[in-house]
ZABAZA-282548 format. One line per 10 residues: number of its first residue (from 1); for each residue x, y, z of N, C-alpha, C, O, CB. Coordinates in steps of 0.001 Angstrom, whole numbers. Glycine has a CB too. Example, Ala and Ser with C-alpha at 12.3 -4.5 7.8 and 13.67 -1.06 7.14 Angstrom:
1> 13190:-5690:7800:12300:-4500:7800:13200:-3300:7800:14236:-3319:8465:11308:-4473:9046 | 12850:-2250:7080:13670:-1060:7140:12900:30:7870:13409:1138:8039:14084:-598:5725;
This chain:
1> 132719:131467:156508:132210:130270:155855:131846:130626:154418:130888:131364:154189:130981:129684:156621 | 132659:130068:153372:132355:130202:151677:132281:128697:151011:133128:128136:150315:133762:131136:150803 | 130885:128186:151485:130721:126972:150924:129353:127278:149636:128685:128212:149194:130356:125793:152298 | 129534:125750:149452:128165:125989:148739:126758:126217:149215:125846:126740:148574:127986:125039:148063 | 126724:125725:150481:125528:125364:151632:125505:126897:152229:124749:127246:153136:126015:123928:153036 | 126606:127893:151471:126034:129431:152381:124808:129924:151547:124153:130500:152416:127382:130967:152414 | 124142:130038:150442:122858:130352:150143:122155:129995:150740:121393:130903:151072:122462:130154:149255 | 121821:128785:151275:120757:127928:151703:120864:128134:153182:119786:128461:153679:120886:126387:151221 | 121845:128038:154014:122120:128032:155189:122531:129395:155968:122414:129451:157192:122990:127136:155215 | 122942:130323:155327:123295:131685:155204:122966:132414:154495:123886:133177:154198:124183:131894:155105;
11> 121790:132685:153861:121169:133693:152561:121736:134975:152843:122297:135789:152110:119372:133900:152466 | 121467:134980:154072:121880:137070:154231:123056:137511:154086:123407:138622:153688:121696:137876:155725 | 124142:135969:154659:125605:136256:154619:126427:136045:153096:127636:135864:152948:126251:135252:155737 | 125417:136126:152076:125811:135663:150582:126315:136951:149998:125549:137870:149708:124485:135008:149618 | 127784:137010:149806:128072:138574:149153:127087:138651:147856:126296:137860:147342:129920:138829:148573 | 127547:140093:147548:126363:140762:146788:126791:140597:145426:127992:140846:145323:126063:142361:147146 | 126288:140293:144426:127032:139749:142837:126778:140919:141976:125758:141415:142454:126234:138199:141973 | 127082:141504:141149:127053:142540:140022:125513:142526:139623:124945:143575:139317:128119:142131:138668 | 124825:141238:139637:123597:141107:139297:122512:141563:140651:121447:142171:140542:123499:139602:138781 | 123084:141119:141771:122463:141727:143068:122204:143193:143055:121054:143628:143091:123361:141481:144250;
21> 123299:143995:143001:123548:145289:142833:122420:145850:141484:121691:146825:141666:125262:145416:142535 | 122423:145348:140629:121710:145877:139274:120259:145768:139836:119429:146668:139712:122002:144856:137708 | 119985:144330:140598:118478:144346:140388:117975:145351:141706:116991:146090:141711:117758:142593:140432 | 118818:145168:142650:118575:146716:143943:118751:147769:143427:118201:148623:144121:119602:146966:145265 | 119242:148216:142538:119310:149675:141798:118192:149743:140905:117589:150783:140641:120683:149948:140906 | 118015:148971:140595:116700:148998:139680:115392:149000:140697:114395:149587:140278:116644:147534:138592 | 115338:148483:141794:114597:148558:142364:114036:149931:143027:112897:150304:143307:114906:147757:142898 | 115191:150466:143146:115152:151656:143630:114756:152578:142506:113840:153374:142709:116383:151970:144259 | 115092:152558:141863:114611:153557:140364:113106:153419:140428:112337:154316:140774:115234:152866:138563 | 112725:152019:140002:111233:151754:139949:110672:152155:141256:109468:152351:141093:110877:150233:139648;
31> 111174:152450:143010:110381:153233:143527:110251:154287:143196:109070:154502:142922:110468:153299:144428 | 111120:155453:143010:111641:156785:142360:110451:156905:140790:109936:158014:140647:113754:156548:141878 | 110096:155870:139781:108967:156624:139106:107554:156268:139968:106514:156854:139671:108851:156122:137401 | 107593:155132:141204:106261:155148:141428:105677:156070:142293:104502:156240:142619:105934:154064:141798 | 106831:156702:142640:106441:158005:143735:106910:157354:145061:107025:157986:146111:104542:158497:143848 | 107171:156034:144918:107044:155687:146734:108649:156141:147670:108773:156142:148895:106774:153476:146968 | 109567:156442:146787:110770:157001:147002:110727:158380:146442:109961:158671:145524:111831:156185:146447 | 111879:159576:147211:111781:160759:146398:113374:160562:145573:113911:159468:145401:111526:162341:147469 | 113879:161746:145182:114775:161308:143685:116264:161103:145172:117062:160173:145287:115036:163245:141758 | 116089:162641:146258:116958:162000:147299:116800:161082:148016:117809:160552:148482:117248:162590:148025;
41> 115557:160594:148344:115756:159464:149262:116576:157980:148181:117491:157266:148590:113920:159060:150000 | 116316:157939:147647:116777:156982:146495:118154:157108:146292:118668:155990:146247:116096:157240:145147 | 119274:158366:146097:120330:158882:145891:121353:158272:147170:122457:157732:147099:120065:160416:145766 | 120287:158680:148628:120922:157683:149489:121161:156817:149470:122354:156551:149326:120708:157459:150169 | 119970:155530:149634:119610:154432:149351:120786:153959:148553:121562:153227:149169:118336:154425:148769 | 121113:154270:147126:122201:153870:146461:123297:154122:146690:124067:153406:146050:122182:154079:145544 | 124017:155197:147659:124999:155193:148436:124950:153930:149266:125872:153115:149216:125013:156371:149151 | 123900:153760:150018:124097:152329:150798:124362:151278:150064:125322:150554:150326:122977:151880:151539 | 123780:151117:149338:124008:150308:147979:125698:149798:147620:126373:148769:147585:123459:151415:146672 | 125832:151301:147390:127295:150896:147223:127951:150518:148303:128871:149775:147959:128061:151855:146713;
51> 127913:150697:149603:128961:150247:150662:128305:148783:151265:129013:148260:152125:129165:151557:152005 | 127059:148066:150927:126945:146794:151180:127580:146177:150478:127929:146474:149336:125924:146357:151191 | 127808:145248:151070:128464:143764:151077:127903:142401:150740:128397:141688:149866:128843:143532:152269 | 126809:142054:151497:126163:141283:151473:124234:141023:151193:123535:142036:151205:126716:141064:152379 | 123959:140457:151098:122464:140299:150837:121579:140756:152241:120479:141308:152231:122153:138604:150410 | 122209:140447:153191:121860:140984:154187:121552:142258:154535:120631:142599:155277:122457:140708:154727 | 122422:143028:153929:122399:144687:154111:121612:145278:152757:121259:146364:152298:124184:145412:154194 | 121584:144421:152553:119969:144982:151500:118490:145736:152273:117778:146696:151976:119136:143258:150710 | 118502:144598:153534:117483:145004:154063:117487:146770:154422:116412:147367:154354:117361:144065:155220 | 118318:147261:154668:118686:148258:155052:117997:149323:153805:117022:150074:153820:120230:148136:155316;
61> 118973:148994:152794:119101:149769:151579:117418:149701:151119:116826:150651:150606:120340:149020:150383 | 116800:148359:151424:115176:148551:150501:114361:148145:151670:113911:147000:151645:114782:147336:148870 | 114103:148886:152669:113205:149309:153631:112224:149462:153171:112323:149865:152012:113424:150258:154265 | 111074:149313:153574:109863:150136:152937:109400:149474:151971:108220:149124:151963:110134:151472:152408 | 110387:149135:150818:110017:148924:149659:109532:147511:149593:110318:146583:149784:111016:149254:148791 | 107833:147243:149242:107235:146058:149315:107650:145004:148620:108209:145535:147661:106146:146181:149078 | 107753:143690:148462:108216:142892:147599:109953:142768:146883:110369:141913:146102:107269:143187:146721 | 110740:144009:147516:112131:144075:147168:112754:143151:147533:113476:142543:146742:112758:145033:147545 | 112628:142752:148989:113536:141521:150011:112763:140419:150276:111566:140594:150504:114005:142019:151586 | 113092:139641:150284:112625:138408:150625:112490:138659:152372:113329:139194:153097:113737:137123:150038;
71> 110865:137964:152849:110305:138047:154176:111125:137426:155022:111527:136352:154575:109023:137519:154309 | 111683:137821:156515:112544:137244:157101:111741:135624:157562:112395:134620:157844:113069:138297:158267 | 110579:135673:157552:109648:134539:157759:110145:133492:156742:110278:132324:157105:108051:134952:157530 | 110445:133902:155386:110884:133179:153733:111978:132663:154507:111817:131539:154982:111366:134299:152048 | 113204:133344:154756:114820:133095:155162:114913:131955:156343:115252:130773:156408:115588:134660:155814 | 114369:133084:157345:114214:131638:158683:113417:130062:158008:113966:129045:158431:112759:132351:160338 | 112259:129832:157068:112024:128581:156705:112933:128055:156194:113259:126884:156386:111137:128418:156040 | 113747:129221:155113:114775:128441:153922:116181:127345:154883:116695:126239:154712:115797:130143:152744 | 116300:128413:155827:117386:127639:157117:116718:126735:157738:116793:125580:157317:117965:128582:158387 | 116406:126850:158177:115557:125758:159167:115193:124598:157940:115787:123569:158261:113820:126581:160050;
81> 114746:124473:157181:114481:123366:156427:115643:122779:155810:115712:121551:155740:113563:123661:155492 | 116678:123598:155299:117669:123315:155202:118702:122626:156026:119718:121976:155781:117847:124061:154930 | 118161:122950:156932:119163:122032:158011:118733:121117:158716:119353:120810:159734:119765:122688:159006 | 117496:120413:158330:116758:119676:158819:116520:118265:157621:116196:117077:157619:115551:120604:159239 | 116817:119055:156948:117131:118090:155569:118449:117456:155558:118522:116260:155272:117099:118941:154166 | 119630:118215:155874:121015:117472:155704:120961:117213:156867:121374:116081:156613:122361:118124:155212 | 120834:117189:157972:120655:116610:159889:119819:115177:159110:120359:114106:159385:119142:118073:161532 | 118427:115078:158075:118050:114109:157965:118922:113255:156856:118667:112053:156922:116793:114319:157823 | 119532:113477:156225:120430:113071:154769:121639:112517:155966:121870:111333:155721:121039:114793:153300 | 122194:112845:156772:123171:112231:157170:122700:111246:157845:123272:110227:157456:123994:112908:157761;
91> 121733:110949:158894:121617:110280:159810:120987:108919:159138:121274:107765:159458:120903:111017:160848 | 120253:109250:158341:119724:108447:157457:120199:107421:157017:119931:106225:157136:119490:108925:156655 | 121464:108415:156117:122997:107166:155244:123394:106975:156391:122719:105961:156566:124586:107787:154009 | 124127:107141:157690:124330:106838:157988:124151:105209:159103:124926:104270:159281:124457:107709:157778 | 122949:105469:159577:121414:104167:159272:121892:102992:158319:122300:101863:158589:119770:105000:158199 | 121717:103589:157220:122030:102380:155741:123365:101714:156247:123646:100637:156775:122416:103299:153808 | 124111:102909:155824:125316:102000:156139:125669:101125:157309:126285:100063:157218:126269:102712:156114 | 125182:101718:158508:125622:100805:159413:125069:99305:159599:125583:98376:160223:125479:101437:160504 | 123935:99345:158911:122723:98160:158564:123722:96936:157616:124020:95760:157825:121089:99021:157325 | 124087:98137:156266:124876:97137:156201:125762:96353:156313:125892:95191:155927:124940:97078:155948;
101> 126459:97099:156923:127703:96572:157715:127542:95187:158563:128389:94299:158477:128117:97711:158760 | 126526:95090:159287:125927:93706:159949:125150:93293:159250:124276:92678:159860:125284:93687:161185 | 124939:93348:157514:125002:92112:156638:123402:92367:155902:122811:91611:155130:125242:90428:157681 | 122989:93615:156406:121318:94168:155858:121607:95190:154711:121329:96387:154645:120255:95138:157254 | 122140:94506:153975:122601:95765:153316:121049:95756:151963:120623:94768:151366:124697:95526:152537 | 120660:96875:151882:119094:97306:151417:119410:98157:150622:120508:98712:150594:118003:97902:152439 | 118031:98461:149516:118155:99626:148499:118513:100373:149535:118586:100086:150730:116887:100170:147550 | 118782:101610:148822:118450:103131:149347:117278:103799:149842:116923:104866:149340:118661:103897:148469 | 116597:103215:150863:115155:103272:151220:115503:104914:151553:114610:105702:151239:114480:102064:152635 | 116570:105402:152083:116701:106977:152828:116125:107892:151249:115499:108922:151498:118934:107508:153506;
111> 116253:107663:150219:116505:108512:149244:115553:109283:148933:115443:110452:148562:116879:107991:148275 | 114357:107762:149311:112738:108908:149315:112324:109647:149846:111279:110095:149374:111689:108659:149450 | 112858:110294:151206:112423:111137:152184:113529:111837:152081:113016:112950:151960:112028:110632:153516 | 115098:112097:152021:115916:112659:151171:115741:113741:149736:116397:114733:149420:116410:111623:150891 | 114821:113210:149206:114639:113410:148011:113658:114688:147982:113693:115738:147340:114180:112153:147369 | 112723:114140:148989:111256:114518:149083:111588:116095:149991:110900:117086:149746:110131:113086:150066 | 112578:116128:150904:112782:117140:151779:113737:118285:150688:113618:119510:150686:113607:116479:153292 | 114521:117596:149959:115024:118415:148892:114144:118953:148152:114461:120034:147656:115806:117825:148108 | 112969:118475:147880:112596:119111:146788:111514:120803:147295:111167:121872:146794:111703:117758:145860 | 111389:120034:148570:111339:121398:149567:111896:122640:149196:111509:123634:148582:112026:121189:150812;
121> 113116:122201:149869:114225:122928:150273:114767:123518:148799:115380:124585:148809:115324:121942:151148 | 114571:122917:147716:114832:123626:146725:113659:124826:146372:114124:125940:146130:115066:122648:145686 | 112579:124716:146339:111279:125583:146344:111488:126573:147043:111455:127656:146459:110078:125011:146825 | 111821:126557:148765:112285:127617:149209:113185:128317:148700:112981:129530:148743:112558:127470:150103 | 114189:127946:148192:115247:128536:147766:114777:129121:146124:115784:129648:145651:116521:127426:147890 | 114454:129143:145848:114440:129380:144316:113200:130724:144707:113323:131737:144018:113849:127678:143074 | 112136:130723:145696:111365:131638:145936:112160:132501:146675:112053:133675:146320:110225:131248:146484 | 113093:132242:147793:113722:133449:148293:114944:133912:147137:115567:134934:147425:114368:133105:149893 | 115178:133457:146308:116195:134040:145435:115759:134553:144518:116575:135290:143964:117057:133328:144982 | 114050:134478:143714:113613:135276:143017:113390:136714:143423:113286:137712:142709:112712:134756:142663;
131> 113337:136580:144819:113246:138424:145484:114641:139270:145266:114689:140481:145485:113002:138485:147522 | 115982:138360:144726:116769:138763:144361:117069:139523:142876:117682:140561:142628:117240:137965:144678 | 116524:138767:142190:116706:138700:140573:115678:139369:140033:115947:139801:138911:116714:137274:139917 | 114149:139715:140581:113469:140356:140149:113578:142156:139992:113600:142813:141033:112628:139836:140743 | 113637:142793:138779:114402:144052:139091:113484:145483:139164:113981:146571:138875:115540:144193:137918 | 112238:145339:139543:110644:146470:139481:110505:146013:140988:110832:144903:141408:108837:145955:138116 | 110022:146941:141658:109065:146845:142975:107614:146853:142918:107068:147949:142789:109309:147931:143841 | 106806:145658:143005:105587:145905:142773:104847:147167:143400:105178:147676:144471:105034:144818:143093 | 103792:147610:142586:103097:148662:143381:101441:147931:143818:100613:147275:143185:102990:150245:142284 | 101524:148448:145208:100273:147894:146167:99386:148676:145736:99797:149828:145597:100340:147966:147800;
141> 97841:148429:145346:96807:148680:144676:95909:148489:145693:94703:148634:145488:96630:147962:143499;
C-alpha cells in the first residue's frame, strides 16, 4: 500500500527519506557526545541504519534513546483516529447525499464534525512526525 493515507494510517510502514536517515544519524551522534551511547555502540546502530527501510525499523536502530521515536501510544492514537475520522467522513457524505436524493438536500452539516476530527488527526500527525525531523536526543535531567 503507497497511498497518501500511509503516514497517517501506516506511520511505521512509511519508507525512510534521506531526511529520515540524517535526522537518525544525528541522533545517534548526539547520543555518542552525551555519553548515553559508546562510539561502538553507535557504529552499530548506524549499520542498522543503513539496512532499514522503513520508519518502523527505527525503533530498533534508536532503542534506549529517549525522545528519538515517537511513543507507540503517539502511533496507535495517530491510526485509530485516523480511521475513525474517514469511517466518519464517509458515512456522513454519504448520509447527505442520500438525504438528498429524496429531495432534503441541506448545507453540509457533516463538515463540522469532519472538520473538527481533522483537525485532530492533523495534531497527531504533525506531533508524531516531529519525532522524525527533530535531529538531537534530548538529555533527561
Amino acid at each position: 500500500m503507497n497511498t497518501v493515507l500511509d503516514p497517517l494510517l501506516l506511520p511505521d510502514q512509511v519508507a525512510l527519506s534521506a531526511t529520515d536517515r540524517q535526522a537518525a544519524s544525528d541522533k545517534l551522534d548526539s547520543a555518542v557526545r552525551q555519553g548515553r551511547l559508546t562510539p561502538p555502540q553507535a557504529l552499530d546502530r548506524h549499520d542498522l541504519l543503513d539496512a532499514s527501510h522503513t520508519r518502523g525499523e527505527l525503533h530498533q536502530v534508536l532503542d534506549g534513546l529517549d525522545d528519538a521515536i515517537p511513543p507507540r501510544r503517539l502511533t496507535t492514537a495517530l491510526r485509530v483516529t485516523t480511521a475513525v475520522w474517514l469511517i466518519t467522513c464517509v458515512v456522513q457524505f454519504v448520509v447527505w447525499l442520500s438525504l438528498a436524493f429524496f429531495g432534503r438536500f441541506d448545507w453540509p452539516w457533516w463538515l463540522y464534525s469532519d472538520l473538527g476530527l481533522g483537525a485532530v488527526v492533523g495534531i497527531l500527525w504533525w506531533t508524531h512526525e516531529s519525532y522524525h525531523r527533530k535531529s538531537a536526543v534530548l538529555l533527561n535531567r
